[in-house]
C-alpha positions as CSV (number, residue, x, y, z in Angstrom):
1,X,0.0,0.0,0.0
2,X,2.8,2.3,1.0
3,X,4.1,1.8,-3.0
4,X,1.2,2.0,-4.2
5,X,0.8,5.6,-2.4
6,X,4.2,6.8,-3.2
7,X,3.4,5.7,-7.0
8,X,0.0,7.8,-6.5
9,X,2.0,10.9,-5.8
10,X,4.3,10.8,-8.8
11,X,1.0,10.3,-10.8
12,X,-0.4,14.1,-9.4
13,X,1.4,16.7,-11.5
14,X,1.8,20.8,-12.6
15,X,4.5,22.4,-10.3
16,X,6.0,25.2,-8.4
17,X,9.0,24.8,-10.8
18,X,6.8,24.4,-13.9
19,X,5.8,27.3,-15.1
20,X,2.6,26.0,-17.0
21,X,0.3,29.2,-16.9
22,X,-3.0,27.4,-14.9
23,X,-5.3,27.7,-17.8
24,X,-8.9,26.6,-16.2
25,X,-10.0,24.6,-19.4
26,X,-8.7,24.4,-23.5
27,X,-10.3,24.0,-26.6
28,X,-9.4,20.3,-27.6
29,X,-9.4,21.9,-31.3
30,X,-7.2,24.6,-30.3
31,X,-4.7,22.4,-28.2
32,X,-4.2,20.2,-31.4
33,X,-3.6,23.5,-33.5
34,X,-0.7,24.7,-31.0
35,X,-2.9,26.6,-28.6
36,X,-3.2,29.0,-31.6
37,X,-6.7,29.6,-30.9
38,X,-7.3,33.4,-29.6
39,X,-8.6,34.1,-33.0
40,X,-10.5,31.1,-34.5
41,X,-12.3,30.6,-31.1
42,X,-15.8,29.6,-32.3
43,X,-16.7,26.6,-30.5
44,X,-17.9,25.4,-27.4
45,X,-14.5,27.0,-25.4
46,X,-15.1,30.4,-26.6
47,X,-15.1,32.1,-23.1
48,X,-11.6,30.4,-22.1
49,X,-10.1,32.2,-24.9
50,X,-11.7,35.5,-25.6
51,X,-14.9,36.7,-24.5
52,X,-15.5,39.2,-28.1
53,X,-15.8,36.4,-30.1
54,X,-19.3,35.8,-28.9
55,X,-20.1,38.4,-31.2
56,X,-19.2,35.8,-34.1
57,X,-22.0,33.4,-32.7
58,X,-24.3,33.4,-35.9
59,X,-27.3,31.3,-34.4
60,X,-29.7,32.6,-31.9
61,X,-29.2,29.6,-29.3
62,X,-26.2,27.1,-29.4
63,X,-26.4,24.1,-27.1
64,X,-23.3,22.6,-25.7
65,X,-25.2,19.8,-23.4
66,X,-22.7,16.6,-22.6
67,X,-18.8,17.7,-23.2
68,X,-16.3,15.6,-21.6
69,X,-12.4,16.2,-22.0
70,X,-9.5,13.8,-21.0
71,X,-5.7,14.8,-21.3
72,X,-2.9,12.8,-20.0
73,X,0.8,12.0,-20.2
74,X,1.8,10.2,-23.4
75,X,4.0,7.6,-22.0
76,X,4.0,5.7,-25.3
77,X,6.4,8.5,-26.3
78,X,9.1,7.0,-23.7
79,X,7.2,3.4,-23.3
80,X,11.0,2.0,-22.7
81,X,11.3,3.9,-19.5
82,X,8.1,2.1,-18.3
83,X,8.9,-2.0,-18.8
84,X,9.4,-3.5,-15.8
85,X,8.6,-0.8,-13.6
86,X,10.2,-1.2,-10.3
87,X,8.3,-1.6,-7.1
88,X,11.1,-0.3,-4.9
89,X,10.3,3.2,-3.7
90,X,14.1,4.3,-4.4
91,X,14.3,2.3,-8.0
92,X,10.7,4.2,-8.9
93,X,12.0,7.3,-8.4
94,X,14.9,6.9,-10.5
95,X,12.5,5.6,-13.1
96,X,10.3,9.1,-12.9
97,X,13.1,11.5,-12.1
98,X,12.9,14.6,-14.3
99,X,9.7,13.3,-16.4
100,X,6.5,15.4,-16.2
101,X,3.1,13.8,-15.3
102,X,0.1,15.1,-16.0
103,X,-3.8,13.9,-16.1
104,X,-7.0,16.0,-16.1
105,X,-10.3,15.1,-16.6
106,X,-13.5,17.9,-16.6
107,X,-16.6,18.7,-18.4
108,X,-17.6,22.4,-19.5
109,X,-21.6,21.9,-20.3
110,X,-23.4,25.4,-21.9
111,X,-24.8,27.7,-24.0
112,X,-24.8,31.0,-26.6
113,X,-27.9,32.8,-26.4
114,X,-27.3,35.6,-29.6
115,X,-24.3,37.2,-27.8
116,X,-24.3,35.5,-24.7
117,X,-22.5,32.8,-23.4
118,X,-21.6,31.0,-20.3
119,X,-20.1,27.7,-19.8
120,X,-20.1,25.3,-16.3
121,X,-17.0,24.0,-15.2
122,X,-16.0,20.7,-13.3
123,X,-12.4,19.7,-13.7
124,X,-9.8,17.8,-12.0
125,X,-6.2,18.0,-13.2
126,X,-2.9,16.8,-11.3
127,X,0.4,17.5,-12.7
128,X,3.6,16.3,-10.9
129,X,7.4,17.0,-11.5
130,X,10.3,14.7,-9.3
131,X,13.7,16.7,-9.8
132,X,16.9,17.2,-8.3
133,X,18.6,13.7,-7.9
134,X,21.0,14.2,-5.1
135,X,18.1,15.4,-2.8
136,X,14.6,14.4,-4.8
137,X,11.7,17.1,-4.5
138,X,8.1,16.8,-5.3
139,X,6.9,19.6,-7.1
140,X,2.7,19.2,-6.9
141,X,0.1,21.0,-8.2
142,X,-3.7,19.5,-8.0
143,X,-7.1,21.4,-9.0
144,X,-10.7,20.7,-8.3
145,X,-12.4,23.5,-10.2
146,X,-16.1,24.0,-9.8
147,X,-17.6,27.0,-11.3
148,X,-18.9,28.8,-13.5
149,X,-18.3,31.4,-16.8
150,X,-20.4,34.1,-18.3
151,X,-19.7,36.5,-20.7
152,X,-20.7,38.9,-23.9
153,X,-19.6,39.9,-26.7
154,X,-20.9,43.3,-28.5
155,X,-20.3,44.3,-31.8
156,X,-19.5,48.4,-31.8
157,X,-19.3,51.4,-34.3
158,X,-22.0,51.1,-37.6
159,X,-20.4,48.5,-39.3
160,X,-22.0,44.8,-38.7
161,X,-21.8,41.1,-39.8
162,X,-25.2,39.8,-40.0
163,X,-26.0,35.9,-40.3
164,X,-26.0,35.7,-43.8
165,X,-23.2,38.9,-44.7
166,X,-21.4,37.6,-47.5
167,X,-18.6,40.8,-47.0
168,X,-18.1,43.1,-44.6
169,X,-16.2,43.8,-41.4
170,X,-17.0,44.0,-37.7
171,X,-15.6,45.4,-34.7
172,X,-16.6,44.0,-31.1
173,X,-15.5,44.0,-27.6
174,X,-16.4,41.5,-24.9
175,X,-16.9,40.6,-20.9
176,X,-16.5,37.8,-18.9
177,X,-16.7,36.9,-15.4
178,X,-15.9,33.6,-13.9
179,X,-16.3,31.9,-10.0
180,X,-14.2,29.5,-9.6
181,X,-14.0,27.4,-6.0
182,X,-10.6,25.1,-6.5
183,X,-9.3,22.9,-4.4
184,X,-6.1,21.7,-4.1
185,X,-2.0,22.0,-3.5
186,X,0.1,24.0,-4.9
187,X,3.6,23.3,-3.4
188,X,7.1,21.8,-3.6
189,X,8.1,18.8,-1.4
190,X,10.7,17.1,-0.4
191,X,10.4,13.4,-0.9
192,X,11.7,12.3,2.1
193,X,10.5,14.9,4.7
194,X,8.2,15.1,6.9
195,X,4.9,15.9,4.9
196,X,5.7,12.8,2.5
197,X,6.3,10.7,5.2
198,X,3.3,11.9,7.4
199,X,1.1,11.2,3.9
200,X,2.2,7.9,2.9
201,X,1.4,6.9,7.1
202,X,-2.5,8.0,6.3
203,X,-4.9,4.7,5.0
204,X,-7.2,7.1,2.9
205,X,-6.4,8.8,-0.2
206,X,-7.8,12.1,0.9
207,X,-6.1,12.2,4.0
208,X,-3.4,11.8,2.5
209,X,-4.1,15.1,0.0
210,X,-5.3,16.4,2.8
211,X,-2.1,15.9,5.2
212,X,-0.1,17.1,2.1
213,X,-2.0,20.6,2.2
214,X,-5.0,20.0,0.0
215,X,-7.2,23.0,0.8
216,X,-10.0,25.0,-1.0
217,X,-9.6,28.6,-2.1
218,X,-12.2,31.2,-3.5
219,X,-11.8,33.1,-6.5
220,X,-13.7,35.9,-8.9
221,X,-11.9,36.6,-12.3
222,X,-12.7,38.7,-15.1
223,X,-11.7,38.6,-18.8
224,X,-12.1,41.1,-21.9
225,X,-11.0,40.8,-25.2
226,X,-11.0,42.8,-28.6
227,X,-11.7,41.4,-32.2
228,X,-11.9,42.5,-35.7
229,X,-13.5,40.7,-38.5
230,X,-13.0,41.1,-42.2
231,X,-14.7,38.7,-44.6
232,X,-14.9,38.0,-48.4
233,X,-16.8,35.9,-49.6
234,X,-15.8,32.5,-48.3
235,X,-12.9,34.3,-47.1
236,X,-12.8,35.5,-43.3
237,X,-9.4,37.6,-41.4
238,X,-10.0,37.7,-38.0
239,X,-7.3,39.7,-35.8
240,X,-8.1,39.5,-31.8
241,X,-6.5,40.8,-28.0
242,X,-7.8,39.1,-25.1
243,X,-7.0,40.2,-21.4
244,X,-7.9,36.8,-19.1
245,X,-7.8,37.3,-15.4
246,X,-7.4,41.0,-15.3
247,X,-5.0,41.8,-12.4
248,X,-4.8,38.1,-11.4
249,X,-7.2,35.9,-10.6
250,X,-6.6,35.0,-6.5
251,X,-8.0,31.9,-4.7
252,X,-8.5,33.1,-1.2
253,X,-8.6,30.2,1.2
254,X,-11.0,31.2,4.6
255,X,-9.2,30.6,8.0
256,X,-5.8,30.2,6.6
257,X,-3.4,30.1,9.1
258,X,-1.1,27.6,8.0
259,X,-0.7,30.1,4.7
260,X,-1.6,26.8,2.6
261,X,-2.4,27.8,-1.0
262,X,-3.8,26.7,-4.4
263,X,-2.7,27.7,-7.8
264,X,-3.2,31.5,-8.4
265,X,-3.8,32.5,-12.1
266,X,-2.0,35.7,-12.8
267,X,-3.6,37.7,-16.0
268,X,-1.9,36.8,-19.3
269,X,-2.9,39.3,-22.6
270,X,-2.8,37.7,-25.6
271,X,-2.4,38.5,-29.2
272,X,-4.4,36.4,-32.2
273,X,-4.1,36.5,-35.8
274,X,-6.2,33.8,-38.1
275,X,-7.6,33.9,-42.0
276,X,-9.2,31.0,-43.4
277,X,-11.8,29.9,-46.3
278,X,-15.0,27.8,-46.3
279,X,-15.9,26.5,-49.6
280,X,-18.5,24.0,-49.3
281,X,-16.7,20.9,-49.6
282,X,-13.4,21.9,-48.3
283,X,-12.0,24.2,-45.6
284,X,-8.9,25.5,-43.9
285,X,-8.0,28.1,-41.1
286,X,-4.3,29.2,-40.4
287,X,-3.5,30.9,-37.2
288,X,-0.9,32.3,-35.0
289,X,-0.9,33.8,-31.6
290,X,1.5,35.9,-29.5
291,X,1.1,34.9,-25.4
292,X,1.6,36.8,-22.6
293,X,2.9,40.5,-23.7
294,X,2.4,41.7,-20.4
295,X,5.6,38.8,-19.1
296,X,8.7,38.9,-19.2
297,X,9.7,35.2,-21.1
298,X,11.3,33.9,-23.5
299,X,10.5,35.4,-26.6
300,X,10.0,31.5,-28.2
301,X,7.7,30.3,-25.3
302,X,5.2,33.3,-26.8
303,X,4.4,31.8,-30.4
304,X,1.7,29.4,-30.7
305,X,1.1,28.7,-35.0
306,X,-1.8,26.4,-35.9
307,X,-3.4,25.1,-39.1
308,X,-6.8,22.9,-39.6
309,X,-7.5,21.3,-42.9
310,X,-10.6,19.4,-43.9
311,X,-13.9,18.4,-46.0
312,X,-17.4,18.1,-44.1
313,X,-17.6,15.7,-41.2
314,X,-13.8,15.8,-40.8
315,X,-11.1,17.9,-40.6
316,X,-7.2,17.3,-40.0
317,X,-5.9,19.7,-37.4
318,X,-1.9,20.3,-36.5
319,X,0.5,23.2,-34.5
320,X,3.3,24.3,-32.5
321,X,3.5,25.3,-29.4
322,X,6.5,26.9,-27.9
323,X,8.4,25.2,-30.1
324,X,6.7,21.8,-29.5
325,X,4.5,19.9,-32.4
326,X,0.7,18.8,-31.8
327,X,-1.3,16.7,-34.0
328,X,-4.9,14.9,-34.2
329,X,-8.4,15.2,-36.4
330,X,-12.0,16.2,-35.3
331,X,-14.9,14.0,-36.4
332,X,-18.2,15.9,-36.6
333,X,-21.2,13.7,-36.5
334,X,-24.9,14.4,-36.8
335,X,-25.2,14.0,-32.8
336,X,-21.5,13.3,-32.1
337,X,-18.1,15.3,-32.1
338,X,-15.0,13.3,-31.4
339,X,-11.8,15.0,-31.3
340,X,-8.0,13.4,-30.4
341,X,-4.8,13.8,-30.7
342,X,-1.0,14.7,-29.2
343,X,0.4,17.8,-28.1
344,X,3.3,19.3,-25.8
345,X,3.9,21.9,-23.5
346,X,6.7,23.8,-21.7
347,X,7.0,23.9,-18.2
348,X,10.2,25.5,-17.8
349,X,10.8,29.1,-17.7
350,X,12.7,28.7,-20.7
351,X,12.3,27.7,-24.4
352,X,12.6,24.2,-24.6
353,X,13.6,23.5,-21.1
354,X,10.8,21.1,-19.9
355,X,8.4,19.6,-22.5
356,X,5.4,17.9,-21.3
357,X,4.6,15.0,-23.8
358,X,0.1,14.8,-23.8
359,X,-2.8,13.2,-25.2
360,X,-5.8,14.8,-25.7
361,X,-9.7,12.7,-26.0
362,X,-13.0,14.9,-26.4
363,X,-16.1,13.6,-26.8
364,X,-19.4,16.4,-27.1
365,X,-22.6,14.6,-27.7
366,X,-25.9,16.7,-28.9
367,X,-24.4,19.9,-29.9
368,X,-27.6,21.5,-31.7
369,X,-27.9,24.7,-33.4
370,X,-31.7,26.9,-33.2
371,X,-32.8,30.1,-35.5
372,X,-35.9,31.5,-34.4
């Protein structure tokens, strides 16, 4: 059992060394297209990228009922490091050292009402990073997000895109406001101190969290964005800015005197660019996006590129990200969507210093369009 625990915490990963910004949930499309998505942004995820794009929404009610996402660590990419895994404590470790471990799991049920949007959120993610060989630490970080998002997105000034505008251009600006109550650790551990060794003593799993410093925090963020449309014919430019947790998005835990915390989310301001054609039978979208311009990073940890390619019912999606290549397709169905595929992520502070090797499932189921 004590192996079994130890295992268990290796298995629970984002960390105080890596420097993944604590997005709350991704597009599956946009993950697969590099995270190149602050522009394109027209599908169920729309208020996790850029609350202006709402004014896109060419339907008067969009339902988004049953949405499930699963992401984990693609250990088939290093499957060699994983044959006879060892059941030693000391020999595991040496196995894991240095290799990121991630798995998440949420749903994001809701709706566009002409302009408006929101989106529910349940999600459980645990990332986990064992470094430093001479003295191993633990670097944990483990959300339980339940919450909600709402937002709107307003065209302004006289020009508009109507349902069926062949040409034209549009300007709009958008709101969003999100509740978020997370629970979880955000902290770096040594592996054999005190708080390990206390955890791996408890006989229930959340004790164990618990004992580890697994506590719920409280947070309100806010969002805007800017976007502006230009389309021709089959042709559409869309250039975008999105502002996501405006002055940081804090999870205050009540009665903290221990000064235990969860993953804050500082803001992060974007910059989208993305032109594309729809011709009946065949479409494509190429994108690129610019990440945090208000911190100070490597200038290659900014640039997200993406590209989808595809004919109706299925289109062929691929990106970079930081430097790192994703890949997968979207099947769209009369009643089903299915979307998978691979992608990486930096955790480092640096370009290519820490890649995170993931696979992405999504499965939405009843999506359904209504024009009064």
């Amino acid at each position: 059992m004590r192996n079994f625990k130890l295992f268990f915490l290796f298995l629970l990963s984002t960390s105080a060394f890596a420097y993944e910004y604590p997005y709350t949930l991704r597009s599956p499309r946009g993950l697969l297209m590099g995270d190149a998505y602050t522009a394109v942004n027209d599908d169920e995820f729309t208020l996790f990228y850029n609350p202006a794009s709402l004014a896109r929404h060419n339907s008067d009610l969009t339902l988004y009922p049953i949405n499930a996402t699963v992401t984990g660590t693609n250990i088939f990419s290093d499957s060699d490091r994983f044959k006879n895994f060892p059941s030693d404590p000391v020999a595991a470790s040496d196995v894991l050292m240095n290799f990121p471990v991630h798995a998440s799991g949420g749903v994001a049920p809701g709706f566009k009402l002409f302009n408006f949007g929101i989106n529910f959120i349940a999600n459980e993610s645990y990332d986990a990073l064992l470094r430093n060989n001479s003295h191993p630490m633990l670097d944990l970080d483990i959300r339980s997000d339940r919450g909600f998002v709402m937002g709107v997105g307003m065209p302004v000034g006289t020009s508009r895109l109507g349902k069926k505008s062949k040409s034209g251009s549009q300007t709009s600006l958008g709101l969003s406001t999100k509740y978020i109550e997370r629970t979880g650790i955000k902290d770096t551990l040594a592996l054999a101190g005190p708080t390990v060794i206390t955890g791996l003593g408890q006989s229930e799993m959340s004790d164990l969290l618990k004992s580890l410093g697994r506590v719920k925090g409280i947070g309100w963020g806010f969002d805007a964005g800017l976007e502006h449309v230009v389309r021709q014919g089959p042709t559409q430019y869309v250039f975008a800015l999105s502002a996501l947790d405006i002055t940081g998005t804090e999870y205050k835990v009540p009665k903290n005197v221990d000064n235990l915390k969860v993953a804050d989310t500082k803001s992060q301001v974007n910059l989208g660019m993305a032109g594309g054609q729809d011709l009946g039978l065949f479409h494509y979208v190429i994108s690129a996006d610019i990440r945090g311009l208000n911190e100070q990073i490597d200038f290659g940890k900014r640039l997200r590129f993406g590209a989808q390619v595809g004919i109706p019912g299925l289109t062929f999606l691929a990106g970079t990200n930081s430097g790192y290549y994703s890949y997968g397709a979207q099947v769209d169905l009369a009643f089903m969507k299915l979307t998978g595929g691979f992608y990486d992520v930096e955790l480092g502070s640096k370009y290519k210093q820490t890649k995170s090797k993931r696979f992405i499932i999504y499965l939405s189921l009843f999506d359904f369009s209504f024009d009064a």
